[in-house]
Phi, psi and omega in degrees: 000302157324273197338284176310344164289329193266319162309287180318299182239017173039048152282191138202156192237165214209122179288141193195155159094204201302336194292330221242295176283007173085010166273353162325138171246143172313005205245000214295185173243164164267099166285082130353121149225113170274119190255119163240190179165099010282140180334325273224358185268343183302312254242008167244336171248352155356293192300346179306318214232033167249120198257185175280331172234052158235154180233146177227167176204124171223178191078037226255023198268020153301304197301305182309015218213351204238307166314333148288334142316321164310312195269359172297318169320297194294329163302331177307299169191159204255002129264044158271005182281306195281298159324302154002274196290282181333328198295302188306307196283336175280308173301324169302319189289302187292359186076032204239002185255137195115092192274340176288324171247042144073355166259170181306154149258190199301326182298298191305341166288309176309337154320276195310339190275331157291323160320300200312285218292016166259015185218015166278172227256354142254082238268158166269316223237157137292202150244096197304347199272334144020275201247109137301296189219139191186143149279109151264146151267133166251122192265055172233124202238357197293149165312177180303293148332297195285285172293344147307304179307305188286358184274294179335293165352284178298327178271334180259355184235321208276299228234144184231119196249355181271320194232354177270166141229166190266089190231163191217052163245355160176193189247008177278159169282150194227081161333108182325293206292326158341334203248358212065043188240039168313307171314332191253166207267006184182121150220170224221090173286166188274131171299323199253321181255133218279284196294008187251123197251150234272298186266028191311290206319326179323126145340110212279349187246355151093026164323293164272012177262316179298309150306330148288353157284316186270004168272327179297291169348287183274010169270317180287355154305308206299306185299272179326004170250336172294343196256000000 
């Protein structure tokens, strides 16, 4: 597929989104960004080199710029990998996944889960956007388990969905109204582009935002009687 970008259309191509950042499940689909120039050559060779669970894009460097942020996060420790991939695979199972039918999408879960583990009273993660050059350590020794349960936690008691957002760039709180996103009933800031907020798609009338608060919520009993 490189080969043929590099003959065919003097491009290059380039994998971005979970296949890449390590947040991926076998089932993920493959994300594409084609860096060309001119555009205008995409548009007779596509069909070579696109399948049923590939997406191509191109010039795409917001996605490539988040994908890397990710995976910098998962390099960190390795269990920001493993939530991840849970986070994901839980939310799918509930049907609660999917910015096209009006819930978050899979990035914007990935989001909140770097929020959490960057604010626990022993943090996993830093703030990558931050720290130019740092040794993190992490003084968070809890298990895998043990931060699944406190994330459910945090989301269903903790984190104020009326007047916060859900930013993962520096440890201060970052007001709904600051940003102008009073209307909304939950937001999730773009690490990269500011004005995008993560969670636009909720529904505005809380049809479905309310039962996604209440899917964190009535789920962690449930987890403490399996554990």
């Amino acid at each position: 597929m490189e080969r043929l970008c590099q003959v065919r259309l003097n491009c290059c191509l380039e994998i971005f989104g979970s296949t890449k950042n390590g947040f991926g499940t076998k089932n993920s689909d493959v994300d594409l960004c084609l860096h060309l120039d001119p555009l205008s050559l995409v548009t007779q060779h596509v069909g070579y080199f696109l399948s049923s669970n590939s997406y191509l894009t191109i010039c795409n460097e917001v996605a490539i710029q988040n994908t890397n942020l990710l995976q910098s996060y998962g390099r960190l420790d390795r269990r920001v990998p493993q939530l991840g991939v849970a986070l994901k695979v839980w939310t799918k199972c509930c049907n609660i996944s999917g910015a096209s039918e009006g819930w978050l999408s899979s990035y914007a879960y990935i989001i909140m889960l770097l929020h959490f583990l960057q604010r626990l009273e022993r943090p996993v993660l830093p703030f990558l956007q931050q720290v130019v050059e740092f040794i993190w350590l992490a003084p968070n020794s809890q298990s895998v388990a043990e931060l699944w349960l406190e994330f459910f936690a945090y989301y269903a008691w903790k984190f104020d969905y009326v007047n916060e957002v859900v930013q993962i760039r520096h440890p201060k709180v970052l007001v709904k109204k600051r940003k102008g996103w009073d209307s909304s009933p939950f937001a999730v800031e773009d690490p990269f582009v500011l004005n995008h907020n993560l969670a636009a798609t909720v529904d505005s009338d809380g049809n479905l935002s309310v039962p996604l608060f209440k899917f964190f919520s009535f789920s962690l009993p449930g987890f403490y009687k399996v554990c």
